[in-house]
N, C-alpha and C positions, 0 to 999 in steps of 0.2 A: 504494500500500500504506500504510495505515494504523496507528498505533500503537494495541494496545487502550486499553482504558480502565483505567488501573493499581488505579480502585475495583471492577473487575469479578471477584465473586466465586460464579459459578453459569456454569454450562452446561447447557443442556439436550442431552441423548443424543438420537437419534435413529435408528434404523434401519427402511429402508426408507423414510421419511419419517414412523414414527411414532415419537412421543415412548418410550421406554424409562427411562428413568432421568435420573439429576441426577449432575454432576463437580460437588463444591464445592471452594474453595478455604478452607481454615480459617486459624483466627489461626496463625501461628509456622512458614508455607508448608507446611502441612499438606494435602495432598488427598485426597477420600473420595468414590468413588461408590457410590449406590444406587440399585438398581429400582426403578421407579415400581409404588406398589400394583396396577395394571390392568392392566399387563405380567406381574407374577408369575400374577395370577388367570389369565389366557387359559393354555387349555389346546392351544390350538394355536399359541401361540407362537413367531415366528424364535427362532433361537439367537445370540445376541452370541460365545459363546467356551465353549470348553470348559472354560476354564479355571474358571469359575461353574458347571461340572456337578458333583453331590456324590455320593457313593458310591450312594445308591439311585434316581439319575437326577433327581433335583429341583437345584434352582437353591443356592447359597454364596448368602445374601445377606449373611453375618455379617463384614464386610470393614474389613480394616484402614487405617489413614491412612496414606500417603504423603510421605516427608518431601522436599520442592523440587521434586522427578521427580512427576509424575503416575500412578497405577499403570499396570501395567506393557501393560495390552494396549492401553492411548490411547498409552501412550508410545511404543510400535514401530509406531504412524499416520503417527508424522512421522519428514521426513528426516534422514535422517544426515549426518555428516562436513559437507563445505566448502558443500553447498547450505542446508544448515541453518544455519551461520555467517553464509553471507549473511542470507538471509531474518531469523532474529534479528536483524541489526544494522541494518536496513533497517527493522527493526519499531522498534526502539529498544529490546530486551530484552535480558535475558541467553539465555544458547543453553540453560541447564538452568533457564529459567522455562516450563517447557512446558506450563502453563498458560494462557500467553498465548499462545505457539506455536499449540497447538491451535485459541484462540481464531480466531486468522488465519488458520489452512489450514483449518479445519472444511467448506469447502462443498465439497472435493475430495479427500477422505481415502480411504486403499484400502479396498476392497470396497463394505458397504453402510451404512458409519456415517459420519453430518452431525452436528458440534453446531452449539448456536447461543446467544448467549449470552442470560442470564436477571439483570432489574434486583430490586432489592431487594425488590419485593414480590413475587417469584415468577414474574412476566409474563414473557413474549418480548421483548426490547428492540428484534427487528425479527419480519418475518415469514418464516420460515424461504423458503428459496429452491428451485425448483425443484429435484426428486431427479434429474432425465430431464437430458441435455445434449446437443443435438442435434449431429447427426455433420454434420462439413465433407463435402462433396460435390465438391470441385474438383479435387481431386487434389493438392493443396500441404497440406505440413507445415507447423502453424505452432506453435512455442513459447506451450505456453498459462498460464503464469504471467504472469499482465495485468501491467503495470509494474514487472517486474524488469528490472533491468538488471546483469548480472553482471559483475563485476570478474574480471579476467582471472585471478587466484589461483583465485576460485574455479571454475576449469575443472579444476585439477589436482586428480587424484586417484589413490590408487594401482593399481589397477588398471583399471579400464575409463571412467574417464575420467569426467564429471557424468553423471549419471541426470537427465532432466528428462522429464514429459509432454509433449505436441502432440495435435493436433486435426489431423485431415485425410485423404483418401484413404478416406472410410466409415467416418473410427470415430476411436476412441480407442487413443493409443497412447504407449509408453516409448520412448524416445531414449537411447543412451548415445551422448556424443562419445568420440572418439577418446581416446586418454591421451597425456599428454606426457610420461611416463615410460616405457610399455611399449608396442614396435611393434606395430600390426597387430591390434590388442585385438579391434574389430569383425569384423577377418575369421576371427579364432579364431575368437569365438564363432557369429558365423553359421554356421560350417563344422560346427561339433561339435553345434549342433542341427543341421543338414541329417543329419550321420553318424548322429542319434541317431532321427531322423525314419524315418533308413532302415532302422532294423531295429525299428521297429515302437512306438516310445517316442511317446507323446501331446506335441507339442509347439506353441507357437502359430502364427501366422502368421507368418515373421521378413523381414527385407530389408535391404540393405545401401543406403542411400542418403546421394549425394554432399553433404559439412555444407554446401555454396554452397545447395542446394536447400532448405535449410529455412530458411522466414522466422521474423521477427522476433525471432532470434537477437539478443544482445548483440555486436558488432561485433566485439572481442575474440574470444567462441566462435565465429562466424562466419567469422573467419580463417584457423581451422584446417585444415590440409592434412586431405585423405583423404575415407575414410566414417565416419558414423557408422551404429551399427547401432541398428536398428528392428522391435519386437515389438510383436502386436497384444496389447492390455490383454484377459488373461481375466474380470476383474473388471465389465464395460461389456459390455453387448448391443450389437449392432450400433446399438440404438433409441436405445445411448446411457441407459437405465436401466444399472442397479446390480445387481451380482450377490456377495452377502455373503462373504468371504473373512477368514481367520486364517492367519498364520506359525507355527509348530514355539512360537518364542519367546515368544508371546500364547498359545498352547496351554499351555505349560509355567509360566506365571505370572513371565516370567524377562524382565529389561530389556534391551534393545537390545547392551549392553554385555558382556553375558554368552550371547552368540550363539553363541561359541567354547566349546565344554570343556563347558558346566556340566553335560550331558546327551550322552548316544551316539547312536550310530545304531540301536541295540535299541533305545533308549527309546522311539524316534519308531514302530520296527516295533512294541513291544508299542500305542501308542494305535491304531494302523493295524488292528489285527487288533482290538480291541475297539470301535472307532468306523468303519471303512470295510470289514470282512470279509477275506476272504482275497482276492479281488480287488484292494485295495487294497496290502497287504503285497506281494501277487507286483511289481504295478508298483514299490511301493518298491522290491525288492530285485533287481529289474531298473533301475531307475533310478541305485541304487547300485555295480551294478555296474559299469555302463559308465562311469561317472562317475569312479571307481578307474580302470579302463581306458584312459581316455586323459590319467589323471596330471592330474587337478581337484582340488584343497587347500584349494578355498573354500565347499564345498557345508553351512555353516552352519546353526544353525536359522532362520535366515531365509530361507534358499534353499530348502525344504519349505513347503508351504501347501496346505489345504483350503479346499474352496471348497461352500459354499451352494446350489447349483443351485435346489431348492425352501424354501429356507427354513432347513430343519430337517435334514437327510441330508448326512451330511460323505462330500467324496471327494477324493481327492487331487486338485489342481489340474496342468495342465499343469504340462510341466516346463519350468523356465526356470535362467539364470544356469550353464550348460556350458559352461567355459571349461579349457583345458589349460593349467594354469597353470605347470606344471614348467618348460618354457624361458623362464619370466622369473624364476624362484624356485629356484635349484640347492636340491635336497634338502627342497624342499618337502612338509608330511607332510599328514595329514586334516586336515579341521577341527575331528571329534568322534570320539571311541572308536570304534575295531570290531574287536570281539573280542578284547579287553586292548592295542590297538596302534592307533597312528595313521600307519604308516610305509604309501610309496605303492611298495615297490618291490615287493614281490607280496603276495600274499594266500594261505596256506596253509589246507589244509581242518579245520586243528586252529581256526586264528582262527573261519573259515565257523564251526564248531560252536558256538565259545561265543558267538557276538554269537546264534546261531538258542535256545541255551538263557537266554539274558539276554530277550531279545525273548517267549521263550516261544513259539516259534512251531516246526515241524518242519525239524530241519537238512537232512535229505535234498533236499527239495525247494527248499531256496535251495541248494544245492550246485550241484543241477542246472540252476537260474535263471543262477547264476553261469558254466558252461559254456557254457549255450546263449549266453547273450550276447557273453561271448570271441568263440566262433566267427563270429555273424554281423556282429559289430562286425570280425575280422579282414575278413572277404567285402565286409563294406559300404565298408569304406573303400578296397577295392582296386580297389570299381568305382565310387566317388564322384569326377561330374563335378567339382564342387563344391570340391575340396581345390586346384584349381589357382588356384581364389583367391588361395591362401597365398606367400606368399615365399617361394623354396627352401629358404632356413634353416630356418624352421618349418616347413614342409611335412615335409621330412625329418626335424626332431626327433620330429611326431609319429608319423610312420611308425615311424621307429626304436620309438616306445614302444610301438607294438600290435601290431610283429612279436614283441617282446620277449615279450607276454601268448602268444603261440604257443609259445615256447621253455619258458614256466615251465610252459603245459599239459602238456606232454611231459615236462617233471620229475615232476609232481605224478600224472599217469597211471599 
């Protein structure tokens, strides 16, 4: 890993492998990007972001500087917390030069956007790199961050432990290791998409595999007892192309840091209903609900994302990041507004109404999105092989919580 080039002040955008736009970096760490003329002209153009759509469906090109942070939707490309520390200091950067950041992870950023960097007279300083990255076929995980080598700090994290990609087993894919703070993280989460698989929720591939089994791990993460859990990347064909994706928080024009609070869960339903139809909205608010259901506090606007499929047509992306976070988090609340409240102990159908009148969408029918899900989320987990994964302790916290959503139906009945 390399350190940029600290005179390197231009990026070239790229999506899909075509050029779109310029990242510059200005005098006094100021950053500005813009469209490249022939990108705006094409009338069948991909979409970069919603966030660049303007009230009569043409493109924001009138955009402001950035002051150190990069705007806001390159900013939430790159990693967060302890993986992003490393990498920064391995770069020899600061962690909020994400200018340079960007520079150094550009050739594998989520979804379908590659920069690459651009020398003073406008040119390519190299020649962009293949968009396509072919899939391992061997059936071994391997850590695909070429010459990192992690320091054992940065394994710790607060809840599910480092997020790293791998390569291997047909595809591309996300690793979370274990946590050193909170027991059993991976088999939570496996278990809660298997539960959320079972009643009908879009969700990826997942697996629970032993950390010994995945190569060229840093010795350190390599050590660690247990499994780590394993999702197949929605962003990547099998072919190993790219498949164009945005977060809630690249939607909303909103940095990394403001994930939490700055926006509801209406807010997300009202873009839903105006960009992926009522189809989209019902999965949200099925997605939502169970997601309250079995006591999850982290479902962020990070944790939402649309996805590309052709280009240009947003749909909700699988669902990922279900985790029951309550038995590591006594009195754990949402992550974002629903319905004037972010409390996870029930949901009253006065709340239902005003997140369905905020969102603009019909209450009745998320009322009844909201039942139907109770009930087959009760069903589903009473006949899920899958939960004996869990540790008694947890096993039974979360049972305890989803018999609970049976008790409050027969309140609110």
């Amino acid at each position: 890993m390399t350190t940029p080039d600290p005179k390197l002040s231009a990026l070239a955008v790229h999506l899909h492998g075509q050029r779109i736009g310029v990242l510059n970096r200005l005098n006094g760490e100021r950053h500005l990007f813009s469209f490249d003329e022939e990108y705006l002209d094409d009338p069948n153009r991909h979409i970069l972001s919603l966030s660049f759509k303007g009230g009569a469906g043409g493109i924001v090109t009138a955009t402001r500087p950035t002051a150190r942070k990069i705007p806001p939707f390159f900013s939430n490309l790159l990693p967060e917390g302890n993986l992003r520390t490393y990498l920064a200091d391995r770069a020899g950067v600061k962690t909020d030069r994400e200018f340079f950041l960007l520079a150094l992870l550009g050739d594998d950023l989520p979804g379908g956007v590659t920069v690459s960097p651009l020398g003073m007279d406008g040119l390519p300083v190299e020649e962009p790199r293949p968009v396509a990255e072919p899939p391992r076929t061997d059936g071994i995980l391997r850590f695909s961050l070429a010459g990192v080598q992690l320091k054992f700090s940065a394994v710790i994290e607060a809840h599910g432990g480092l997020t790293i990609p791998v390569h291997g087993m047909g595809g591309s894919w996300i690793v979370k290791l274990p946590s050193t703070q909170f027991a059993h993280v991976p088999e939570n989460e496996f278990v809660m998409l298997e539960l959320a698989r079972a009643i009908g929720i879009d969700v990826p591939e997942t697996r629970l595999v032993p950390v010994a089994e995945i190569s060229g791990l840093p010795e350190a993460a390599a050590r660690l007892p247990g499994n780590a859990f394993v999702v197949r990347r929605f962003d990547r064909h099998e072919s190993g192309t790219r498949i164009h994706m945005e977060d809630f928080a690249q939607i909303f024009g909103l940095f990394p840091d403001d994930k939490y609070g700055a926006r509801s869960y209406a807010n997300i339903a009202f873009v839903l209903a105006a960009e992926a139809g009522e189809a989209g909205v019902e999965e949200f608010v099925r997605r939502l609900a169970f997601s309250i259901l079995i006591g999850n506090g982290d479902m962020h606007l990070k944790n939402w994302s649309l996805l590309y499929q052709d280009g240009r047509t947003p749909t909700l992306s699988p669902a990922y990041d279900f985790l029951a976070t309550f038995p590591y988090i006594p009195g754990d609340k949402l992550a974002l507004d629903f319905g004037g409240s972010r409390s996870l102990a029930e949901i009253s159908p006065e709340q239902l109404r005003r997140f369905a009148d905020k969102a603009r969408i019909p209450a009745r029918p998320a009322q009844r999105l909201f039942e139907e899900v109770r009930e087959r989320t009760i069903e589903a987990w009473r006949t899920l092989d899958h939960k004996d994964i869990l540790p008694a302790d947890l096993r039974s916290a979360i049972d305890a919580r989803i018999q609970m959503t049976a008790m409050l139906r027969s309140r609110h009945a």
